[in-house]
C-alpha positions as CSV (number, residue, x, y, z in Angstrom):
1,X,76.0,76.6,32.6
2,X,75.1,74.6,29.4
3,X,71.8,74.6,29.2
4,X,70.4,77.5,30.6
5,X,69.7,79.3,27.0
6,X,67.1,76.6,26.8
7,X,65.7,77.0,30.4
8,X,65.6,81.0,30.0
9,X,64.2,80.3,26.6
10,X,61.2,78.5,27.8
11,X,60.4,80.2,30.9
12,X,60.0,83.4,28.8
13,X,57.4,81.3,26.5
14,X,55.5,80.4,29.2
15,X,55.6,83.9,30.9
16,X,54.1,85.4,27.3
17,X,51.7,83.1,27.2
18,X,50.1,84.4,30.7
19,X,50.5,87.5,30.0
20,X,48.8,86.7,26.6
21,X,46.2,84.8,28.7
22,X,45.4,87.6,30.8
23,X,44.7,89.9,27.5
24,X,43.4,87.4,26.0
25,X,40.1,87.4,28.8
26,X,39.6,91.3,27.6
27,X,39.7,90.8,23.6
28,X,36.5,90.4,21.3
29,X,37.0,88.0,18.3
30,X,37.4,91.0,16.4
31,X,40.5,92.0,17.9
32,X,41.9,88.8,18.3
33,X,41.6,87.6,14.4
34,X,43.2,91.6,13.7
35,X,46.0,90.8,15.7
36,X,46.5,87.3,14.4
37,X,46.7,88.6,10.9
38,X,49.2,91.4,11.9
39,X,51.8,88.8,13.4
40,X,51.0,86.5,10.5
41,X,52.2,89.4,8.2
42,X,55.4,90.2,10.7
43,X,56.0,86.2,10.5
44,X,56.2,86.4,6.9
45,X,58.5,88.8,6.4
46,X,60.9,87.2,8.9
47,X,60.4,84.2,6.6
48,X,61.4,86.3,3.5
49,X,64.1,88.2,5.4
50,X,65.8,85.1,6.4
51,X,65.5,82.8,3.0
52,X,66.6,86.0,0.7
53,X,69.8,86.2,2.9
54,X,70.4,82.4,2.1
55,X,69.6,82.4,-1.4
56,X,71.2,85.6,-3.0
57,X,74.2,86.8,-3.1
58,X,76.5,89.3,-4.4
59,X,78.6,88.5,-7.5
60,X,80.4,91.3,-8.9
61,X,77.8,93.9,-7.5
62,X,74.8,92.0,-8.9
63,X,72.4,90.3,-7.3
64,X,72.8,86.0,-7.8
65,X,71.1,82.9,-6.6
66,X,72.7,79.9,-4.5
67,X,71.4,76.7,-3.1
68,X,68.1,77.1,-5.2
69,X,68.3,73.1,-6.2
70,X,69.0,72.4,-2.6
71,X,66.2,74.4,-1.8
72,X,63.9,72.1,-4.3
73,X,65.1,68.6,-2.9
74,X,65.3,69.6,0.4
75,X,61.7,71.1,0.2
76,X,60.4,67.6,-1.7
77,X,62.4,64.8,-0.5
78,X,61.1,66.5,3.0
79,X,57.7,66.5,2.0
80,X,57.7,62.7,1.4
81,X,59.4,61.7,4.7
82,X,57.1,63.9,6.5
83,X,54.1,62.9,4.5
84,X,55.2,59.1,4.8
85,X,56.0,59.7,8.9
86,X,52.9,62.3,8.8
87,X,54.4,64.2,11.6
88,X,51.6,67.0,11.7
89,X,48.9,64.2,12.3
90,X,50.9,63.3,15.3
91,X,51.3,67.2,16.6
92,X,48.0,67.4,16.0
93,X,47.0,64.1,18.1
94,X,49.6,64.9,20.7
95,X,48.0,68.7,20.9
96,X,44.7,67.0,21.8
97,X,45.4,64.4,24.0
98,X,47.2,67.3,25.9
99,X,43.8,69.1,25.5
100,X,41.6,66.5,26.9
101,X,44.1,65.6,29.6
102,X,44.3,69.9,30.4
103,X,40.2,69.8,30.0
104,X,40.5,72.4,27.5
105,X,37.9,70.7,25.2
106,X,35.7,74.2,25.1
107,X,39.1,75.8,23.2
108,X,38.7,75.9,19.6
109,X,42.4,76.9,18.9
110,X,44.1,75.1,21.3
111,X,45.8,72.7,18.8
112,X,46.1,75.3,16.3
113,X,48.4,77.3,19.1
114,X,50.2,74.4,20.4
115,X,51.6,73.0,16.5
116,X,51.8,77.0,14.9
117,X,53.7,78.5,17.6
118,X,56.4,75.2,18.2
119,X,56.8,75.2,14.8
120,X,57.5,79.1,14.9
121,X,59.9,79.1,17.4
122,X,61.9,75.6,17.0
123,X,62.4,75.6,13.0
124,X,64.4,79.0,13.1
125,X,67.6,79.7,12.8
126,X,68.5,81.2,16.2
127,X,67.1,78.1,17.4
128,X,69.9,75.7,15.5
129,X,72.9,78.3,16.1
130,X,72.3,79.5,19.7
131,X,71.9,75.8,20.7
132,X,75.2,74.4,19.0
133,X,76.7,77.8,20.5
134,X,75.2,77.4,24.0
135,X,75.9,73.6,23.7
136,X,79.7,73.9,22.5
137,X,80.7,77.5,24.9
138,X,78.2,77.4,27.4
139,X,77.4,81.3,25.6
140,X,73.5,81.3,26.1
141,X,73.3,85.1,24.6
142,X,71.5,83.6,21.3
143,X,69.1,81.8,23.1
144,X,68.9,84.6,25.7
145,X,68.3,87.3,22.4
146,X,65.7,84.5,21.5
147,X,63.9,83.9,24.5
148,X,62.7,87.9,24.8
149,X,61.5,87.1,20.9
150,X,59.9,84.5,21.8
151,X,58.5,85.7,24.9
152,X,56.7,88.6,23.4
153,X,55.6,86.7,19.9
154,X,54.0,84.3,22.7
155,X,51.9,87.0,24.3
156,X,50.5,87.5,21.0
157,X,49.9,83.8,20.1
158,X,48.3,83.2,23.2
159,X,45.7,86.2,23.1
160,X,44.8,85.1,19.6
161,X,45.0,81.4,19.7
162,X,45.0,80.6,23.8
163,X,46.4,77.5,26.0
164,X,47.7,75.7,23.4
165,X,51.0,78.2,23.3
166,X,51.9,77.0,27.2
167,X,52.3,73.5,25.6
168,X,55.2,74.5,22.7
169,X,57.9,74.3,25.8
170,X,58.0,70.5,25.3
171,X,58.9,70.5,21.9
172,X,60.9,73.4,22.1
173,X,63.2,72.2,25.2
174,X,63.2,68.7,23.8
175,X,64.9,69.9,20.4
176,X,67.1,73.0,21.6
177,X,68.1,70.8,24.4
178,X,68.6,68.1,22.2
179,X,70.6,70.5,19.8
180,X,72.7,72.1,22.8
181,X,73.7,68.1,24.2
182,X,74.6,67.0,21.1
183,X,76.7,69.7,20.1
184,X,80.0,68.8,20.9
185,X,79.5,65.6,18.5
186,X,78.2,67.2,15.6
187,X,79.6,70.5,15.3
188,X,83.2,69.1,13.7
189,X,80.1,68.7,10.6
190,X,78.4,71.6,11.3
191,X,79.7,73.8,8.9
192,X,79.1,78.3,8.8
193,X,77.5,77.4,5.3
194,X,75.9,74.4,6.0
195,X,74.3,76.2,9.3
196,X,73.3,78.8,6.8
197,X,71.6,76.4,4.2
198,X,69.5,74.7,7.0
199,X,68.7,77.9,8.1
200,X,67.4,79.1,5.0
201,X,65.1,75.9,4.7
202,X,63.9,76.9,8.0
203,X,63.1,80.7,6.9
204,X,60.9,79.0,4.1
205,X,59.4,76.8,6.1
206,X,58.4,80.0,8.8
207,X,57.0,81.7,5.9
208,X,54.6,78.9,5.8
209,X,53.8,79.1,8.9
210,X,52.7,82.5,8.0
211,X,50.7,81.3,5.6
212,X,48.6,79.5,7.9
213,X,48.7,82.5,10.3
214,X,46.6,84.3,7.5
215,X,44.6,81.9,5.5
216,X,41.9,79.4,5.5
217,X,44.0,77.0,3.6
218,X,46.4,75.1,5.7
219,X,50.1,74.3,4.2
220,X,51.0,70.9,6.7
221,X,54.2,72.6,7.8
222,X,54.6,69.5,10.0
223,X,55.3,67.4,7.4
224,X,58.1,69.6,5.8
225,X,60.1,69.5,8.8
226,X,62.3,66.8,7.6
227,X,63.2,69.4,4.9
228,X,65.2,71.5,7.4
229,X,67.6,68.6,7.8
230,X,68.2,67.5,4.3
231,X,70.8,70.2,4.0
232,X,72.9,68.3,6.3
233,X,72.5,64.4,4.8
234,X,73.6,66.0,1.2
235,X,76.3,67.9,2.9
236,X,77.3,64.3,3.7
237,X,76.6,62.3,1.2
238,X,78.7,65.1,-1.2
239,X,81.8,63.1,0.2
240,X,81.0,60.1,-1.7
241,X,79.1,62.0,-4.7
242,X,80.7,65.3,-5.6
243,X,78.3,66.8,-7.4
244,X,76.1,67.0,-4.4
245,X,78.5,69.7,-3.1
246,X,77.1,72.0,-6.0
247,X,73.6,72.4,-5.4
């Protein structure tokens, strides 16, 4: 069934975020800013891990870069759509008009859960290949392998940082689901490498996330989502300019 990655995936979200809940009723503050800074620190390295494994790679057994300028005008060019569209203003709006409408007004992090963990779990790179794979196959085992990630990073989000976790399922079904329909049209473009360069946008863009996870300074992650698409308009647009295929 085409689809049910997605389903699966969100169900499991929502079942880690009442279990999280139901910790969350027996932590002190103390605990719960602890943990935070421990996933925050497992986030990060998953945000290393994955843009490392896009940007190096093995010439002649040394250690080389790739895509670095791709990295750099994906990263800026993104940061002036998003700033211009100022998508993390209108997470951040959405996540409290939710709140009011919920009558959550008495939860300080409710916001902070609902934009830090969507962006967690939608900008990855399981979440672009396991939707073109469950789109294109009908194989959900990506988003299946996913789900159980997401699941248990949720029980952690949500005994640190509350309701606002429950609410990521809308963005996340909207753009795996999104991902998984459209598949069978944009897949003929979706090149293994070009998969691999949005993909490593996406790693940076987690460690950022991470950064927020751990410091009083907030990066607007929000805004650099545009970034993690980039990859595929110069993939494009290197038909017409060749020297876009080199970055």
């Amino acid at each position: 069934m085409i689809g049910l990655g997605t389903i699966i995936n969100c169900g499991s979200v929502l079942a880690g975020a009442s279990a999280g809940m139901l910790l969350k009723n027996g932590l002190s503050k103390r605990f719960e800013d602890t943990i935070m800074q421990g996933i925050g620190l497992c986030t990060m390295f998953i945000g290393i891990g994955g843009a490392l494994s896009g940007l190096l790679t093995l010439e002649n057994g040394q250690l080389a870069t790739q895509h670095t300028m791709l990295l750099i005008l994906s990263l800026a060019l993104g940061a002036l759509i998003g700033e211009a569209l100022n998508i993390e203003k209108h997470l951040e709006d959405f996540g409290v008009f939710c709140q009011n409408r919920l009558k959550s007004s008495g939860d300080s992090h409710f916001v902070e859960g609902f934009v830090s963990f969507s962006l967690l779990i939608c900008i990855g790179a399981m979440a672009i290949v396991g939707s073109l794979q469950d789109g294109l196959s009908g194989d959900a085992s990506l988003l299946i392998a996913k789900a159980i990630i997401d699941g248990i990073a949720a029980v952690v989000f949500a005994a640190s940082l509350g309701k606002g976790v429950f609410l990521s399922v809308l963005p996340l079904g909207v753009y795996q689901g999104g991902l998984t329909l459209l598949a069978r049209f944009i897949r003929p473009w979706m090149t293994d490498e070009l998969i691999a360069q949005m993909s490593c946008v996406g790693s940076v863009l987690i460690f950022a996330v991470s950064l927020n996870m751990i410091r009083k300074d907030k990066i607007k992650v929000g805004n650099l989502l545009p970034a993690v698409f980039l990859p595929a308009v110069f993939y494009l647009l290197a038909r017409f300019f060749p020297v876009l295929g080199t970055l």
